[in-house]
LUMGU-989123 format. One record per residue: z, y negated, x negated of N, C-alpha, C in turn. Coordinates in steps of 0.02 Angstrom, whole numbers, plus 32768, in hexadecimal, padded with zeros to 4 digits. Layout:
<nodes>
ZYXZYXZYX/...
</nodes>
This chain:
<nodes>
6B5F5EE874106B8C5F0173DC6BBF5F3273FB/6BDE5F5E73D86C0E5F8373E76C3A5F677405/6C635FA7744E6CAD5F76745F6CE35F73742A/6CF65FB174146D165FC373DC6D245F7373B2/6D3F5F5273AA6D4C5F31737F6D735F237358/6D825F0D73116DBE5F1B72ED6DF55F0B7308/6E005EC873246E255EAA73566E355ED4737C/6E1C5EEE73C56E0E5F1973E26E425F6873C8/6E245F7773A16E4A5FAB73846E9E5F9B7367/6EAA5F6273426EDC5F4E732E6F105F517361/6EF55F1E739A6F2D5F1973E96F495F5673FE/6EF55F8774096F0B5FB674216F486006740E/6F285FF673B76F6A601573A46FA95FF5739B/6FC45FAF739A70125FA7739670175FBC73EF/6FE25FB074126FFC5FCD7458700B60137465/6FEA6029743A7002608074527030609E741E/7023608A73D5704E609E73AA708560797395/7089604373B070CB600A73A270F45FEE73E3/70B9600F742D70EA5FF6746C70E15FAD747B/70C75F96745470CD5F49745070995F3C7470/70885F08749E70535EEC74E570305EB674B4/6FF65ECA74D06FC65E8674B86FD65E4274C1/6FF65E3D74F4700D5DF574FE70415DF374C2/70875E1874C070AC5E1B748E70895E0F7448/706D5E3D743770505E4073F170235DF173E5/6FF45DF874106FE45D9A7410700E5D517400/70535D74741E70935D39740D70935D3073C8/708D5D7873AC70A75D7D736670745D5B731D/70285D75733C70055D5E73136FE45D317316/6FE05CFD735C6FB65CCB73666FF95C897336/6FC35C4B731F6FFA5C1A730F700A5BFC7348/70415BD8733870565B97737070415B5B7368/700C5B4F732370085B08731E6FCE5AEA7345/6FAF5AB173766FA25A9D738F6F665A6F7361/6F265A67735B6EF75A36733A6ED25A1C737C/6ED159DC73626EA559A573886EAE599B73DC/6F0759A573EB6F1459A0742F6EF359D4745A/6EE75A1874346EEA5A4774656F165A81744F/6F255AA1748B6F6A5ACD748D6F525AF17457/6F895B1B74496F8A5B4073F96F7C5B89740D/6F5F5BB773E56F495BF073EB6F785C21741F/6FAF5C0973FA6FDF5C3A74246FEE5C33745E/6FEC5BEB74826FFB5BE974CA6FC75BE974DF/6F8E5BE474E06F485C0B74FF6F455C3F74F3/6F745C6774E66F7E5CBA74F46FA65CC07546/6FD55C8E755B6FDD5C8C758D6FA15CA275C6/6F6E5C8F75C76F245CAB75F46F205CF675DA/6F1F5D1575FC6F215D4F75F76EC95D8575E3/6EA45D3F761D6E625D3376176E4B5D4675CB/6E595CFF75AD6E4C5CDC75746E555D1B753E/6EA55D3375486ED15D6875156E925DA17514/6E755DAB75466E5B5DEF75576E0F5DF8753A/6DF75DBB75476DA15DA7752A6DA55D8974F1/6DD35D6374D46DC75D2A749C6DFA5D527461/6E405D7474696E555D7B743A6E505DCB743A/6E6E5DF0745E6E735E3674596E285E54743D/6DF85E3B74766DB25E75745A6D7F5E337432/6DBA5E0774036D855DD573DD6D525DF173B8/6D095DE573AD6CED5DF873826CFD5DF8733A/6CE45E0A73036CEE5DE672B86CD15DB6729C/6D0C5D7D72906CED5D3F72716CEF5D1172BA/6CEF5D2B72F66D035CFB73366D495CD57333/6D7E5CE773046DA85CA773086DDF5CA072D3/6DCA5C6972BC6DD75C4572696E1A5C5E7258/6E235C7172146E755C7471F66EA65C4C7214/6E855C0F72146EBE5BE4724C6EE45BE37289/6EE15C2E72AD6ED45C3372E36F145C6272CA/6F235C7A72966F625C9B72976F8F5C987264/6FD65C9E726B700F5CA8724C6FFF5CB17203/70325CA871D370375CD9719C70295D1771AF/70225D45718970165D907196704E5DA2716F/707F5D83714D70A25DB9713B70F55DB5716D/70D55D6E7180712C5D6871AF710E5D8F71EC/70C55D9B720F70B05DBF724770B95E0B723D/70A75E21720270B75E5D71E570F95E8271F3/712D5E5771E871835E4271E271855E51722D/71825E32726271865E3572A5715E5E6272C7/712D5E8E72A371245ED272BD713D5F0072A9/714D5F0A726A718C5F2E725771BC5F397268/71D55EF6729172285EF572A8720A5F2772EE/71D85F19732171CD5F37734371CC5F917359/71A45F957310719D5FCA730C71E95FFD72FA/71E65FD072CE724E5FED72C472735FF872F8/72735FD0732D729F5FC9736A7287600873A9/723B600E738F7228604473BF722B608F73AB/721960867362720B60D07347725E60ED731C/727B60B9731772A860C272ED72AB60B0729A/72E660B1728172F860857246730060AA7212/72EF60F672227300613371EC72C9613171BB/72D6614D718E72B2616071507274618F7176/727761BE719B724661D971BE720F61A871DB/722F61907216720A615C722A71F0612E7212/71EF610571BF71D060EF719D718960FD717F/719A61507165717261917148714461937170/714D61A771C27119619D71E77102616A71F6/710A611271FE70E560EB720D70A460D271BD/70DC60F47180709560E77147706E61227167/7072615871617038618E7177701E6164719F/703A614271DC6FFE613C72086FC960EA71F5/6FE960D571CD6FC2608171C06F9360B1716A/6FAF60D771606F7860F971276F466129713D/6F626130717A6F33616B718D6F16616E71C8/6F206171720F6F03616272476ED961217256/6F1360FE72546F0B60BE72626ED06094722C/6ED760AA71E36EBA609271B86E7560B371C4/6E5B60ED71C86E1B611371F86DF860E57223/6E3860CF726A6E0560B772956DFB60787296/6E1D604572526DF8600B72406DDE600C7212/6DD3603F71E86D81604971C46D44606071F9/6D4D608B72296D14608672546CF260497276/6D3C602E72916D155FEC72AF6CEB5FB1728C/6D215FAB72496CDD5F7C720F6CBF5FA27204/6CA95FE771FA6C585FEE71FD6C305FEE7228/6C545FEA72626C2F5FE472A56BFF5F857298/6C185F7172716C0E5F1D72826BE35F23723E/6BEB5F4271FA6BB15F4471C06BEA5F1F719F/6C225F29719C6C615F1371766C525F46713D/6C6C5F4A710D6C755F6570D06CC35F7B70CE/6CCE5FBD70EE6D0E5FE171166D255FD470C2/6D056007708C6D25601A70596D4B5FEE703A/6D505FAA702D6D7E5F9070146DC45F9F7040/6DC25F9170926DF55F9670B76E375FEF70A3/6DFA600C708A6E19604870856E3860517033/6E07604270146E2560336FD26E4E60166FB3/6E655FCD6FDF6E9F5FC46FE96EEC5FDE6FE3/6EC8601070356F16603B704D6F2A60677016/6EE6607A6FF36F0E60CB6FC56F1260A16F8F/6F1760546F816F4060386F416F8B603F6F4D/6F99601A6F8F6FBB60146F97700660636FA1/6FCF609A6FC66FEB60CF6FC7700F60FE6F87/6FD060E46F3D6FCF60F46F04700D60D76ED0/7033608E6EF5705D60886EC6709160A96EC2/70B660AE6E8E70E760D66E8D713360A76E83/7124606E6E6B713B60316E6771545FF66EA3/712A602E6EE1715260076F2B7188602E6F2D/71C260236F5971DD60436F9271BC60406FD5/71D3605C6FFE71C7606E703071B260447061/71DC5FFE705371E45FDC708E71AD5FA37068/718E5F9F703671765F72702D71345F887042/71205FD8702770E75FF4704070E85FE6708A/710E5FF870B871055FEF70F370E85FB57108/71025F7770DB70F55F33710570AC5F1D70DE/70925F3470AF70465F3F7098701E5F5870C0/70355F8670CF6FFF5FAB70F66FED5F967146/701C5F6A7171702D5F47718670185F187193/700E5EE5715D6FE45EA771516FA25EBE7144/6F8B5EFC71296F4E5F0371286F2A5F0B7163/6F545F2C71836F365F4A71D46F325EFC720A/6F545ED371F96F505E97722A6F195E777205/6F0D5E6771C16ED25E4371B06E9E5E3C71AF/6E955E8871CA6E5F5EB171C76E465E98721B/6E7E5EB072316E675EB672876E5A5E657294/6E895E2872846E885DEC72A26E385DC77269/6E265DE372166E0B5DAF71F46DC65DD671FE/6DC95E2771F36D995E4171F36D695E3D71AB/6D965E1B71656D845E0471436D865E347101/6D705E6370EA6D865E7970A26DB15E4A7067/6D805E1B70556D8A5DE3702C6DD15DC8702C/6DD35DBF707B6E0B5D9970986E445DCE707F/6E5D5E0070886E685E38708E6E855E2E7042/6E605E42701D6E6A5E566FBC6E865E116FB7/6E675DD86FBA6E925D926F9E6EE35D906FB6/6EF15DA270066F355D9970136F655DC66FFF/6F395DFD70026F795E356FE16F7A5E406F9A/6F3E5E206F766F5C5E0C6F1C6F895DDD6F1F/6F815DA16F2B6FBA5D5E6F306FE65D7B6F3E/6FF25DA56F85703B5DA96F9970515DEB6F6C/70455E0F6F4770525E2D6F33707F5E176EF0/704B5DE86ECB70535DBD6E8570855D9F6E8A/70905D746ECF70CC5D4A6ED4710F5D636EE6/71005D8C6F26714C5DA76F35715B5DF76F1D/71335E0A6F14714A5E466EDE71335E556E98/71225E266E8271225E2F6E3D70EA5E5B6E19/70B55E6B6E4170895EAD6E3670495E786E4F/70155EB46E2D6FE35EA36E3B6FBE5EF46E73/6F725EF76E7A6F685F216EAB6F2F5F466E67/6F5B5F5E6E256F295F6A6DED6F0B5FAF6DF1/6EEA5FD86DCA6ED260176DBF6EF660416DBD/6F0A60776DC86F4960AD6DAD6F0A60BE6D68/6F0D60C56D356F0960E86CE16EEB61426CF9/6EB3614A6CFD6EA9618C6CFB6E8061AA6CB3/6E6F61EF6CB06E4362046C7F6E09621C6CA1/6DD7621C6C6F6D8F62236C906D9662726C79/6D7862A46CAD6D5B62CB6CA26D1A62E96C99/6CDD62E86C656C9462ED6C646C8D63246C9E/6C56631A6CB76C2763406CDD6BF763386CEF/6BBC635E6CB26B66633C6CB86B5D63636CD5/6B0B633D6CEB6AD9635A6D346AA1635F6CFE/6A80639C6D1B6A4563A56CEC6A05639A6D06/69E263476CFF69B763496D0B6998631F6CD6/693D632F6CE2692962F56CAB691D62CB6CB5/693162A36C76693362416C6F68D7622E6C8A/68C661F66C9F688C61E06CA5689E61986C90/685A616F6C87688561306C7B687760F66CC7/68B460CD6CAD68DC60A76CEF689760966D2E/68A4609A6D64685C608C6DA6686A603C6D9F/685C60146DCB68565FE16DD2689B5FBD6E09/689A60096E2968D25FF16E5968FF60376E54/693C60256E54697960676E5269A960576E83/69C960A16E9069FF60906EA66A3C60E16E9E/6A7360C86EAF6A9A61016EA56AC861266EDB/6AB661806ED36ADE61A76F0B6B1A61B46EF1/6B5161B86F196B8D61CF6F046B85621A6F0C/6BA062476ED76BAF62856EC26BE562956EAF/6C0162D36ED16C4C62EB6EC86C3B631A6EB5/6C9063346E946CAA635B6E706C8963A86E75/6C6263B96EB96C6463F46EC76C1364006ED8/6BF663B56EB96BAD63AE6EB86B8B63A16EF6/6BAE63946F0F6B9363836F716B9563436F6B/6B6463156F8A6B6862B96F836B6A62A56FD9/6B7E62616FB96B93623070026B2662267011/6B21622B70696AE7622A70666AC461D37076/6AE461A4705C6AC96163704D6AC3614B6FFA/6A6361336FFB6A6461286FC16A7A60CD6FAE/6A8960B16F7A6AB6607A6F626A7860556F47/6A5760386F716A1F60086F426A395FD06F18/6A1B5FDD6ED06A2F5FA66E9669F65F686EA7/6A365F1A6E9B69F35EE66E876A075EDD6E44/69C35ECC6E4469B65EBF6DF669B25E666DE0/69AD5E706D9B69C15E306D9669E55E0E6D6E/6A0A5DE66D596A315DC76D236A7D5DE06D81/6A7E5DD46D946AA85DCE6DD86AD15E1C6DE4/6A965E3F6E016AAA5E846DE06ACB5E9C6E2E/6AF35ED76E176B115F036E4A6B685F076E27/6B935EFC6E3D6BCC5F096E346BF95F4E6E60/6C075F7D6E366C315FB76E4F6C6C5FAA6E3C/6CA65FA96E806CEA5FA46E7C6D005FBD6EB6/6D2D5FBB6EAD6D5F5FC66EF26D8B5F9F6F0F/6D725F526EFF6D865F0A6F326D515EE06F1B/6D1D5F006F1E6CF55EBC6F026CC35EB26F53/6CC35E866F496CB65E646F9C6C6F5E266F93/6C365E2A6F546C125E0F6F486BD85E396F72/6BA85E0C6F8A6B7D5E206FB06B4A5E636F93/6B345EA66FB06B1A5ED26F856B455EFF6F69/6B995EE46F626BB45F126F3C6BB85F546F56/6BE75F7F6F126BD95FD06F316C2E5FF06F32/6C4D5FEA6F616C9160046F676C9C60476F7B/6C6F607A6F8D6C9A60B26F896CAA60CC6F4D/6CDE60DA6F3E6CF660D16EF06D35610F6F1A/6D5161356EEA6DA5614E6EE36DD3611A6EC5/6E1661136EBB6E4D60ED6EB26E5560D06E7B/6E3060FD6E5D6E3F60EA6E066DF560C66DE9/6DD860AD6E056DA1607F6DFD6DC2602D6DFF/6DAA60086DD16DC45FBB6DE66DAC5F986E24/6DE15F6E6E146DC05F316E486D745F1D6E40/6D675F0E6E036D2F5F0C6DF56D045F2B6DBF/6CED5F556DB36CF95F986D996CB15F816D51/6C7D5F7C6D756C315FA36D5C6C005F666D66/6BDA5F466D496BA95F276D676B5D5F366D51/6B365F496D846B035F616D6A6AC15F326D61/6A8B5F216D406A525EEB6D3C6A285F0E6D25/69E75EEB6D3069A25EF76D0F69765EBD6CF6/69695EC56CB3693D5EA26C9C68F75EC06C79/68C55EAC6C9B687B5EB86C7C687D5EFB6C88/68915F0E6CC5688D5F6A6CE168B45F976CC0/68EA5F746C9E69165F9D6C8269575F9F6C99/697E5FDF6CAC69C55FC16CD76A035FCC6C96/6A2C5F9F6CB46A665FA86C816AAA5FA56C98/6ADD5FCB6C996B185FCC6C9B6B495FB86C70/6B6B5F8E6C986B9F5F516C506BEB5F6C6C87/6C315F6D6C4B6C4E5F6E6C646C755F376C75/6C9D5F326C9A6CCC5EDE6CBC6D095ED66CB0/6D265F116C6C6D775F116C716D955F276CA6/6D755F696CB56D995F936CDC6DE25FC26CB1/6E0B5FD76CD86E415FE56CB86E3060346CA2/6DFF60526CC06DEC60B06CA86DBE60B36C84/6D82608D6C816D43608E6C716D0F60AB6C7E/6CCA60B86C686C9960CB6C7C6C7C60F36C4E/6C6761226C636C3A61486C256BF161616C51/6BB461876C2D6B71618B6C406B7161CC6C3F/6B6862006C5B6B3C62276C426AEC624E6C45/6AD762476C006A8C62586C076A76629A6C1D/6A5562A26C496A2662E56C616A0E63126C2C/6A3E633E6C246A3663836BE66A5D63606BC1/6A8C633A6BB36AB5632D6B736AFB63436B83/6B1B63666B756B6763666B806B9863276B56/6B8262F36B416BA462BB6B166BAA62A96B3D/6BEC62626B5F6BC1623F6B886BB761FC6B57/6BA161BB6B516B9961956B6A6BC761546B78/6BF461266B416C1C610F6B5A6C0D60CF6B57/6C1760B06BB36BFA607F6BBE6C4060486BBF/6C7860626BE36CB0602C6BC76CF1606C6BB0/6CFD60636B746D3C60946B896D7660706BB8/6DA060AF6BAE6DE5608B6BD96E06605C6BB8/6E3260266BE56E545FFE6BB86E835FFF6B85/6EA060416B916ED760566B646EAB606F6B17/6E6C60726B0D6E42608B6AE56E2560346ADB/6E1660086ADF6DEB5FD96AD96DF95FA96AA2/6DD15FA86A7B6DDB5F706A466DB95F336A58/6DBA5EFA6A426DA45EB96A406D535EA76A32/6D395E7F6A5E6CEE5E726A596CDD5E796A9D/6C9F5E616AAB6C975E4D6AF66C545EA46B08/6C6C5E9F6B466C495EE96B616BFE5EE26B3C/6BE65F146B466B985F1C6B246B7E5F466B66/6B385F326B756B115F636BB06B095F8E6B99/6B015FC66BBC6AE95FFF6BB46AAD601D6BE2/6A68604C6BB96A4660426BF56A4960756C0F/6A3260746C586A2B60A06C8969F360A96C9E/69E061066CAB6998610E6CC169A661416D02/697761566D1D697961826D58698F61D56D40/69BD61E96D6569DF62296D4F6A12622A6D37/6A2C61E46D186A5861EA6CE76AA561E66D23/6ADA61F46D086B23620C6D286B5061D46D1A/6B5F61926D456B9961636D386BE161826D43/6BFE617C6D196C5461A56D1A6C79615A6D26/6C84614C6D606CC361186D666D1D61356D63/6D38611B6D4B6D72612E6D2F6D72619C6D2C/6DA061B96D526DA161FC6D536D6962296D6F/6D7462016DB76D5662316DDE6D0B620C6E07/6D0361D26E0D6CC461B36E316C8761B46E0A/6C5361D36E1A6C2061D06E0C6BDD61CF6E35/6BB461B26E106B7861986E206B2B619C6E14/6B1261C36E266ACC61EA6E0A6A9761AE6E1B/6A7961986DD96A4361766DE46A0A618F6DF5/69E4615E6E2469A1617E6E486967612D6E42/6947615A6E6868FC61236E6168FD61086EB0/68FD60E96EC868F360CC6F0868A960B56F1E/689560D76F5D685D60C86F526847607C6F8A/680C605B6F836809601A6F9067F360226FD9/
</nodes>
């Protein structure tokens, strides 16, 4: 496996961008509590050995939630750090979000994909968090913060979206919801065939150039879920900001595919190959009346519009 590890990467930037020593930073995030009469995480950081093979370059999933602190009081005590080194100005704030939104947030999406992590939730995350307008400064800071330690010590997406909804819900009063956009149509002109047996979907931008990985759908009563925290096995997260948490779910029955929407906050619309209509598969919520979603079907060619700007060109996958 890669050396690179999220861990790995985490240490190494509060060491270069926070000053702060692996041994130090270990104080902060290992616990002190002690199970079954052996020493507690944190004073087996004392071995320097141990610090260097077992915690710094840990693999992912090599050592249990239990193994560390709260993240938001660890969060708290890299902050103070970072304050004490970089300074307490409004500047120096400005630049430590740039760098937990932007550098730093880079090279722990590389490393979970280095491992077959599913980076995109980690990132989708940050630009929620970047997107509110409803933080100040200092709260963004300490988000972005806790994302970057959870990431590096849990290695966990899942883990990741559950702690920073709760802590969000509880101590600030917010949730980590959709920002409200408008869809803009933009059909692709190709012709409909009907559905293959197996599909899947390319992402396509604005300027008609696509991401070059295709998104295999399962089929099924089970299905495929498109969001931008959805952390179910198969799911499909590269998404833009304004996609939900859990956005789209896609199924097939008797070789037919269908798109249902999930109470996403923008909605979904279709569009058909040569039709300029599109297609409305959920509207937005601010548009939605009462009654439970209805499928909609989907064939090869056809154009998924997730909230404004994400879209999704259906294809045939071959076996």
């Amino acid at each position: 496996m890669p050396d690179r590890t999220p861990s790995y990467v985490m240490f190494a930037d509060l060491k270069r961008f926070g000053r702060i020593s692996h041994y130090d930073a270990a104080r902060i995030l290992l616990s002190d509590a002690a199970e079954g009469g052996r020493p507690s995480p944190r004073s087996r950081a004392e071995d320097r050995t141990y610090l260097s093979r077992q915690i710094v370059n840990a693999a992912p999933g090599q050592l249990p939630p239990a193994f560390f602190c709260d993240f938001y009081h660890s969060a708290q005590a890299i902050l103070a750090r970072l304050l004490s080194q970089r300074g307490g100005d409004a500047a120096s704030r400005d630049e430590m979000v740039s760098h937990y939104a932007g550098d730093a947030c880079a090279s722990m999406r590389e490393a979970l994909a280095l491992y077959g992590i599913d980076a995109n939730v980690y990132v989708n995350l940050v630009r929620r968090v970047m997107g509110r307008d409803d933080l100040g400064q200092g709260q963004r800071l300490v988000l972005l913060v806790m994302l970057f330690l959870i990431m590096g010590c849990l290695a966990d997406p899942a883990a990741a979206v559950s702690y920073i909804d709760d802590f969000m819900e509880q101590n600030l009063i917010l949730r980590t919801s959709t920002e409200e956009t408008a869809f803009i149509p933009r059909p692709e002109g190709a012709r409909p065939v009907e559905a293959p047996a197996r599909m899947g979907l390319i992402r396509v931008f604005a300027d008609s150039s696509v991401r070059g990985v295709v998104y295999p759908l399962r089929g099924g009563d089970e299905g495929t879920v498109i969001g931008a925290l959805c952390c179910d096995a198969g799911s499909i997260t590269d998404v833009d900001p304004d996609v939900s948490a859990r956005h789209l779910l896609i199924t097939s029955s008797g070789g037919t595919w269908y798109a249902t929407g999930l109470g996403s906050t923008n909605g979904t619309v279709l569009m058909r190959p040569g039709s300029d209509d599109p297609v409305v598969v959920e509207p937005p919520r601010a548009e939605r009346g009462g009654g439970a979603p209805r499928p909609c079907r989907i064939e090869r060619g056809d154009l998924l519009c997730l909230g404004s700007t994400t879209r999704f060109l259906v294809v045939r996958v071959a076996s």
